[in-house]
C-alpha positions as CSV (number, residue, x, y, z in Angstrom):
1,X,54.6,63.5,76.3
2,X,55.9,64.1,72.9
3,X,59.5,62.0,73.7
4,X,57.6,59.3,75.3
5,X,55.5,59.2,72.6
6,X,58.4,59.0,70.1
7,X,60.6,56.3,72.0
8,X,57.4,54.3,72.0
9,X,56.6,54.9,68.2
10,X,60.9,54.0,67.9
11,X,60.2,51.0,69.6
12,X,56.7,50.2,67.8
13,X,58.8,50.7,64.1
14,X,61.4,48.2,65.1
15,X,59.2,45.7,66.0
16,X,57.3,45.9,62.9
17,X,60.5,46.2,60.9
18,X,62.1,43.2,62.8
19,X,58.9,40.6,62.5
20,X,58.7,41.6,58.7
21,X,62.5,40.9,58.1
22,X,62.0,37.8,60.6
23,X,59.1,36.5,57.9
24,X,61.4,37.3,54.9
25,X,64.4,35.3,56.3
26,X,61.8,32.5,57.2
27,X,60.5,32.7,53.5
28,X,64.1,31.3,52.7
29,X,65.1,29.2,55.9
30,X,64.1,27.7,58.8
31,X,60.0,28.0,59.3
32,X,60.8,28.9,63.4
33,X,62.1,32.3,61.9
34,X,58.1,32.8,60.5
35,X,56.9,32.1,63.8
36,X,59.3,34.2,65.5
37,X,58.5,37.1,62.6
38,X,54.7,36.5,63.6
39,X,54.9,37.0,67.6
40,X,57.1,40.0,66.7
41,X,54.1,41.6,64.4
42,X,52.2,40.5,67.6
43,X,53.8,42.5,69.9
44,X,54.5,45.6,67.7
45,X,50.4,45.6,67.2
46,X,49.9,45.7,70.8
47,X,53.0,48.0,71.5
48,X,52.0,50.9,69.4
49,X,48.7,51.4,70.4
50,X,50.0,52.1,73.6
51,X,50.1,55.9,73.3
52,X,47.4,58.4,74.3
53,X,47.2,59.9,70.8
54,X,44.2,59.6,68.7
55,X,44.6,56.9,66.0
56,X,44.8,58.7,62.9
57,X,47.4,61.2,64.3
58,X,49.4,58.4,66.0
59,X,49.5,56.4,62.4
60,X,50.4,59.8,60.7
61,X,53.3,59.5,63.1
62,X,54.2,56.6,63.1
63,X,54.6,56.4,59.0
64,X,57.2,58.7,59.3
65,X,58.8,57.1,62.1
66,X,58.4,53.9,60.1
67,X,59.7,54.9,56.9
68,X,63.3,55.8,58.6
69,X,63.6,53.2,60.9
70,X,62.8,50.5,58.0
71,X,65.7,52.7,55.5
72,X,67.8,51.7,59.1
73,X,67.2,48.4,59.0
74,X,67.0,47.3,55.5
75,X,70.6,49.1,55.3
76,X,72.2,46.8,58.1
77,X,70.6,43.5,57.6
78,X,69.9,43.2,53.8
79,X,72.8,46.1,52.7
80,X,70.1,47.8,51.1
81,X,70.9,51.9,50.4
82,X,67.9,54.0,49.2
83,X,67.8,55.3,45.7
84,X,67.3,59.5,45.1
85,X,63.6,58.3,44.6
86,X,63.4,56.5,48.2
87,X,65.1,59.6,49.8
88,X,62.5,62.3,48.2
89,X,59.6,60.1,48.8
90,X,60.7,59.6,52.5
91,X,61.6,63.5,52.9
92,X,57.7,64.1,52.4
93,X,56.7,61.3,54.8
94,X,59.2,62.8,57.0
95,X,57.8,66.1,56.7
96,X,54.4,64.9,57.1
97,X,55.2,63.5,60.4
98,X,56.7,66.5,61.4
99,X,54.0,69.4,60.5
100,X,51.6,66.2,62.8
101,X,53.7,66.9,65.8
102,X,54.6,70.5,65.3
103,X,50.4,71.4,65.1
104,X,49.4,68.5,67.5
């Protein structure tokens, strides 16, 4: 339960991530990229609340998840490294997550 629930929270993150880079890049270019940005959000909004976890705890989760995959992404597309304030932040939203699924 606890892998299925993370691939899906994965999955959920990158979607999210994705359709809010899709808008940014649509902010600059071609308005099909917005579009494309906001069927993304769509999908990621129906995606995530696929799981059998209560809401609060599956947001708590998913933060975490969140935060690293968005460090991920704004890294490869926009070249983007996190600061020493980004990395401590993150390491208590990580560890947030974490103490969720450890006393879930």
């Amino acid at each position: 339960m606890i892998l299925k629930t993370f691939i899906v929270l994965i999955v959920a993150a990158a979607l999210e991530v994705g359709g809010d880079a899709l808008i940014r890049l649509g902010l600059a270019g071609p308005a099909y990229w917005l579009a494309a940005g906001g069927i993304t959000l769509f999908i990621y909004g129906i995606f995530v609340n696929q799981s059998g976890l209560d809401f609060n705890r599956l947001m708590g989760i998913y933060i975490a998840v969140f935060f690293v995959v968005s460090q991920v992404i704004s890294f490869v597309l926009f070249k983007q490294m996190p600061d020493d304030r980004i990395l401590l932040g993150g390491g208590f939203i990580v560890t947030g997550g974490l103490l969720m699924i450890v006393m879930s």
